[in-house]
C-alpha positions as CSV (number, residue, x, y, z in Angstrom):
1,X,118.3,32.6,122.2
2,X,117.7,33.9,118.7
3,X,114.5,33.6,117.1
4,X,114.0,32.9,113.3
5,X,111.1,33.2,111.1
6,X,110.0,32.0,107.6
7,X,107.1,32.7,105.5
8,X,104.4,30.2,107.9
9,X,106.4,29.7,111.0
10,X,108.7,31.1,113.6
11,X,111.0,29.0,116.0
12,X,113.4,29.7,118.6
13,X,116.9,28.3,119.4
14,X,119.6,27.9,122.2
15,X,122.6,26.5,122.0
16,X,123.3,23.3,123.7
17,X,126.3,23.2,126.0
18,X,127.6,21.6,128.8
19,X,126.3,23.0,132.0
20,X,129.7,23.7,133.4
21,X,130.8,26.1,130.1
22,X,130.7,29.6,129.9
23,X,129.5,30.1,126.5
24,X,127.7,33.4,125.5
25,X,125.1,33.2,122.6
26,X,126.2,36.0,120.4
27,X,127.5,37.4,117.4
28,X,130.7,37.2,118.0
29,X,130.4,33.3,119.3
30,X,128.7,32.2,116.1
31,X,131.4,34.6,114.2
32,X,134.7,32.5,115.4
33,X,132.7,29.3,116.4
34,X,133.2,26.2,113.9
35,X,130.5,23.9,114.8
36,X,127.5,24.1,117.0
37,X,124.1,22.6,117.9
38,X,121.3,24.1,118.7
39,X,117.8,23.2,120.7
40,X,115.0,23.9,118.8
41,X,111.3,23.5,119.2
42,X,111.4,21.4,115.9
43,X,114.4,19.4,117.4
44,X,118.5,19.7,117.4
45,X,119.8,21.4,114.6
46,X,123.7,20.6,113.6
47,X,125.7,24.1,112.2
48,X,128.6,22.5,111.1
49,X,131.4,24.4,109.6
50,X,133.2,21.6,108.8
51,X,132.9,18.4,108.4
52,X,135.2,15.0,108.3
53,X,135.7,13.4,105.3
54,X,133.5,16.7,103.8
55,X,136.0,19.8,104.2
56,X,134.7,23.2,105.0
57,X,131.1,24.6,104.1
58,X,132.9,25.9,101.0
59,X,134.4,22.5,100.1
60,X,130.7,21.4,100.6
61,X,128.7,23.9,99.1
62,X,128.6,22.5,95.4
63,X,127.6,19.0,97.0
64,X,124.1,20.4,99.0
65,X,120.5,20.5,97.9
66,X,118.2,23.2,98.8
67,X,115.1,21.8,101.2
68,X,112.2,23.6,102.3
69,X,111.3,22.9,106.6
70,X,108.2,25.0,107.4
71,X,108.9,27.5,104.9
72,X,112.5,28.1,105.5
73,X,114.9,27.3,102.6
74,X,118.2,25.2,104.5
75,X,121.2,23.9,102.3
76,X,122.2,20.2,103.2
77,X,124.2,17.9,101.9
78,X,123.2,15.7,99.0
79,X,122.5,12.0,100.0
80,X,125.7,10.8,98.2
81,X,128.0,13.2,99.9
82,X,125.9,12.9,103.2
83,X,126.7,9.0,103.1
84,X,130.4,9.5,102.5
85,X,130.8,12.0,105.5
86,X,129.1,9.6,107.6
87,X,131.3,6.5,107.1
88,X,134.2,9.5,107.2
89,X,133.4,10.4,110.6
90,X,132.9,6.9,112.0
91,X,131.1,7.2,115.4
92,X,128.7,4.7,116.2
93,X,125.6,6.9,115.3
94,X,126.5,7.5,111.9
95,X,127.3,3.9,111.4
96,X,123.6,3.5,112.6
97,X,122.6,5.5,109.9
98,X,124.5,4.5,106.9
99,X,122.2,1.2,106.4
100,X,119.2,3.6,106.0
101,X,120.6,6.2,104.1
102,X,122.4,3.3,101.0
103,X,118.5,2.0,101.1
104,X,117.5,4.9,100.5
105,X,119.7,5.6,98.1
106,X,119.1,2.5,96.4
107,X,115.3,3.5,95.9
108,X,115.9,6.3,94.3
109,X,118.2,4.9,91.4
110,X,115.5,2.6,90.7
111,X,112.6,5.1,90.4
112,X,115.0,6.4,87.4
């Protein structure tokens, strides 16, 4: 477990796994892992170092807005580039997701 703490609140996290793997939660894992999701108390958390239809978190860097959750700054995508990975990757939940995320979309370009 690793603990992380911004300016109001601290959380822990643990990697889920399958129960039969034999994966250590270390340095090194994290080091020359690609893609992982932890358990938190606030919920999963996706660290994804890469992406279909996205690239690398290079490739992706320019395309990601900076969002403050309980005083921690995260980088994610941008809802345009979000919405393209999604229909990129094609699994059911992200098909699930793409309705929501066009409406949304949609709103904003008429607030400007």
């Amino acid at each position: 477990m690793w603990s992380c703490s911004g300016d109001r609140r601290s959380f822990t996290v643990s990697a889920r796994r399958p129960t039969r793997s034999t994966l250590r939660w270390d340095r090194r894992t994290v080091e020359f892992g690609l893609n992982f999701t932890l358990t938190t108390e606030l919920g999963l958390i996706d660290l994804l170092g890469e992406i279909t239809g996205g690239g690398t978190y290079d490739d992706l860097l320019p395309h990601t807005v900076v969002l403050d959750f309980f005083g921690i700054h995260c980088r994610c995508l941008d809802l345009d580039t979000l919405i393209r990975t999604k229909r990129a990757a094609g699994r059911p939940k992200d098909y699930e997701a793409l309705a929501e995320l066009e409406a949304i979309r949609e709103e904003k370009e008429r607030e400007h």
